[in-house]
N, C-alpha and C positions, 0 to 999 in steps of 0.2 A: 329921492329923485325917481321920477317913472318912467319905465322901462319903456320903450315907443317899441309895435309892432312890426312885424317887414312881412312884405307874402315871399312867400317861397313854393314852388313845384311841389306839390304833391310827391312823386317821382324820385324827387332826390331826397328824401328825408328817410332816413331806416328805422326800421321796428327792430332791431337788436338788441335795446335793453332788456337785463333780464328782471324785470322790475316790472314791464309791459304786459298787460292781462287782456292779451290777444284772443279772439275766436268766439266773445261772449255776446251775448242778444243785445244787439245795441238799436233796436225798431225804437223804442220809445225816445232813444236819443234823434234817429234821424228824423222821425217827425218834428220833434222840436227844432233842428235845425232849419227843416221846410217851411216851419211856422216863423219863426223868428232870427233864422239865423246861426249863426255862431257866436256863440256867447263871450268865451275863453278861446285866447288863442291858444294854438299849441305849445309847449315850451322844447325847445332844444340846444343843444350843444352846439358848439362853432365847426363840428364835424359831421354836422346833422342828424346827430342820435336821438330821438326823441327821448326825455326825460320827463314829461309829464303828457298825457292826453291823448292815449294810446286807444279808447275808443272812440274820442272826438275821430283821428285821424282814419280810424273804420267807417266810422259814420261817413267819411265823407267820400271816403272813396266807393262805399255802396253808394252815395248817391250822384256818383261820376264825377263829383267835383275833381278839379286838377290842379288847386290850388289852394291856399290856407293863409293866416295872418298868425307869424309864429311872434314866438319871442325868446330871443339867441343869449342862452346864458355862458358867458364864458368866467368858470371858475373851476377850483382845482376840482378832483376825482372823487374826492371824498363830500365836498359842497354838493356833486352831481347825483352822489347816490341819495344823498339826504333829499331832495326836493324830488325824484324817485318812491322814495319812500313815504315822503310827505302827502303828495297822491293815492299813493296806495291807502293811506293812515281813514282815509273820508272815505272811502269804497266800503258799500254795506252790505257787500257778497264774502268779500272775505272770514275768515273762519275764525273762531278764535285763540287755534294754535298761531295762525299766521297772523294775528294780528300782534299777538305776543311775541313775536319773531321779530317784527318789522322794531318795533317798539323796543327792543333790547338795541339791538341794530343802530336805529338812531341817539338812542341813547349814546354807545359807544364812539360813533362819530363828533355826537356832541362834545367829548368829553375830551376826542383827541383835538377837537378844535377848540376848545377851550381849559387849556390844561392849569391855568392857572386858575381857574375859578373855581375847579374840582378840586386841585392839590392844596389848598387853604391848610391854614396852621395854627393852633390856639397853645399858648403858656400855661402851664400848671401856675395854681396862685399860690407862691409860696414865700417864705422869708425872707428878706434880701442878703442874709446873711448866709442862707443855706446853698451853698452854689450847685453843690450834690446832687440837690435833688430838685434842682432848675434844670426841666428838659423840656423837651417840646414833644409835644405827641399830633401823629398826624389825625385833623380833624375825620370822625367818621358820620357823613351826611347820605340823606338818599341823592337821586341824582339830584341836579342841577335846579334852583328853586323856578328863573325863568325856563327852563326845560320842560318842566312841568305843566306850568302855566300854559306855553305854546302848546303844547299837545295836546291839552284839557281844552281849550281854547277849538283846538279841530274839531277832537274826535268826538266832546258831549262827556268826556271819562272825568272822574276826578281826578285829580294830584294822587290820591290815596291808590286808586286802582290803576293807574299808571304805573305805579311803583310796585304794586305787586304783582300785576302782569307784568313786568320786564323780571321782578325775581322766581315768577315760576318758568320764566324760559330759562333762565340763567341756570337756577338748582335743577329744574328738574330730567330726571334718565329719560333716557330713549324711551324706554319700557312705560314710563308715566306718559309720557308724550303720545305715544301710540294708544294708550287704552283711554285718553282723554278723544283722541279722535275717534274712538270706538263707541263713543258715551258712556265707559262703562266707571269714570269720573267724573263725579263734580269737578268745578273749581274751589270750594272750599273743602274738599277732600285733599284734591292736591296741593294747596293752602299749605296744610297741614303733611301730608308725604313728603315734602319739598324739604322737609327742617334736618330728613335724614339723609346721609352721602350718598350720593349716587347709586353704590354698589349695594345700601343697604334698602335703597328703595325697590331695586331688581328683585333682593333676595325676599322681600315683604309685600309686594304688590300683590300676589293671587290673594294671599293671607287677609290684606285690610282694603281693597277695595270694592267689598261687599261689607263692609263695617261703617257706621253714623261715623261723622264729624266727630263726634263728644269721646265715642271708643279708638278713634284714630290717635288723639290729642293723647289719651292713656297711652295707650301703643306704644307711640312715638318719647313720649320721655321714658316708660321703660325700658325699649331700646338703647336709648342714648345711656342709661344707668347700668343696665344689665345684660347689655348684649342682643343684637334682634331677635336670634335664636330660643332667647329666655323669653323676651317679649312675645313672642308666637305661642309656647306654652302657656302664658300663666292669660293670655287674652283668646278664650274659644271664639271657636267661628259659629255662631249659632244660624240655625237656619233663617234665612228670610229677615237677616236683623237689620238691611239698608232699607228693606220691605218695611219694620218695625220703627225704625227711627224719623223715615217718611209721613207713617202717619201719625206718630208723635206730634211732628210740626205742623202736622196738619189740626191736631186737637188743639195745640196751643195759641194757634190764631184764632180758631174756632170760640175756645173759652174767652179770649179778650174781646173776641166782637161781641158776644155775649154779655162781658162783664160792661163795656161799653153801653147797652143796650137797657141793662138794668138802672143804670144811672138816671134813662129816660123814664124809669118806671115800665118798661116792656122786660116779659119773664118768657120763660119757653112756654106757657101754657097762651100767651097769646098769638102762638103760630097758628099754622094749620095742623088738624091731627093729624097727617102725612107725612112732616114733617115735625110731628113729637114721637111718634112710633123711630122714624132714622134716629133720633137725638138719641132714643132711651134705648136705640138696640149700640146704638155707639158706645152707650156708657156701661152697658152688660159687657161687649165684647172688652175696651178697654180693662173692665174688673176682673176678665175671667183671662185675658191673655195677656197684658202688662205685668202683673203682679206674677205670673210665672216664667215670666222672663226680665228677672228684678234690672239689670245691666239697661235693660231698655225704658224701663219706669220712671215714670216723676209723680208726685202726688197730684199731677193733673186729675185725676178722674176723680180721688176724694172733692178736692176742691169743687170740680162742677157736679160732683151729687150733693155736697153739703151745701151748694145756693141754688141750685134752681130744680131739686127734689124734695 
């Protein structure tokens, strides 16, 4: 059934939610609306809270309009914050703590508004005669399978990275949260920090995030085995090793577009000598500074000196 528009007063409509991303450069929208129009009407509450379209409704008011073609959702508080949120979800200024936020968030609404499709229940397969050991265990799924879809559906994210941005906001400390907005984490870092409690992420954060992916992954199950404290020991912090595991993957792309390359019958010697001089000071520097910091080495450099030297 489709929703039919109403205008309403400009005036009486309130920017209160706190969901609303007030004060941002909306010129590129008011042209659009001088050119064409108003696209999407506003959407609000039966109390007049706007719940979606919060720079539509700047837009207009810079441009003196004093009136709008809304569309009046009346549903409960928890329906309101979701379609809220929904808005927010398509905004490509948002950040990607705050997008992980929104996306836990919805999820949990999801979940309180469909409790039955989350708390699902599956039978152990077992003897009809063994009644014992006939229990039911609660099913353990990611969220919601249409949840996913709808989101994926918005935002352009997969299923996959939906679900692990809602569990790096879920697992992750303050202390991760904060040095993610600092840069000084990846997301497959924190990926990875995420797997340890909270408090054990606090106590390990200076420690491992200046460490590769692949040393985090160590880290972290020797913590869970041996205590964090043992894990900080037996994993040095060596200088420059996010610097070292950077240009790692920087070789390993390198060597497959290479190996790719070769397949056409093209070798490094039919580049430019510009660009065989960079090749071969790469492959000296990888010989002379990977192999002494064995933690950070893969037999990459053999590999592209034994094909294409």
């Amino acid at each position: 059934m489709q929703i039919q528009a109403e205008i309403r007063k400009l005036k009486e409509l309130k920017a209160t939610n706190t969901y609303l991303r007030l004060g941002t450069d909306v010129t590129d929208l008011e042209k659009s609306i001088q050119t064409v129009g108003l696209i999407a009407p506003l959407v609000i509450s039966t109390d007049n809270v706007i719940l979606a379209g919060a720079r539509r409704f700047q837009a207009l008011l810079n441009l003196g309009f004093t009136e709008a073609p809304v569309v009046v959702i009346d549903k409960g508080e928890l329906e309101k914050e979701l379609i809220s949120i929904d808005e927010n979800l398509v905004r490509k200024d948002l950040s990607k703590i705050e997008v992980e936020g929104h996306l836990r968030r919805a999820k949990e609404i999801y979940q309180s508004l469909n409790p039955i499709e989350e708390n699902s229940y599956i039978e152990n397969n077992v003897q009809d005669n063994d009644e014992e050991n006939e229990i039911k265990k609660k099913k353990v799924t990611l969220p919601a399978e249409k949840f996913l879809n709808i989101v994926s559906a918005k935002t352009g994210l997969s299923p996959k990275q939906i679900h692990e941005a809602i569990n790096r906001d879920e697992q992750a400390s303050k202390d991760v949260k904060e040095a993610r907005q600092k840069g000084e984490l990846s997301i497959s870092q924190t990926n990875e920090i995420v797997k340890l409690n909270k408090e054990d992420q606090k106590k390990s954060l200076h420690h491992v995030k200046s460490l590769p992916v692949r040393e985090i992954k160590n880290f972290v199950k020797m913590a869970k085995s041996n205590g964090v404290e043992a894990a900080m020991r037996d994993t040095p912090k060596l200088p420059h090793a996010r610097e070292f595991g950077e240009i790692e993957m920087t070789l390993k792309k390198l060597h497959k577009q290479l190996k790719q390359l070769e397949i056409e019958g093209i070798t490094i010697e039919h580049f430019p000598n510009s660009t065989q001089i960079i090749f071969n000071n790469i492959i000296k520097f990888s010989n002379n500074e990977f192999e002494q910091n064995a933690p950070y080495s893969t037999q990459l450099d053999e590999e592209m000196n034994d094909t294409y030297q």
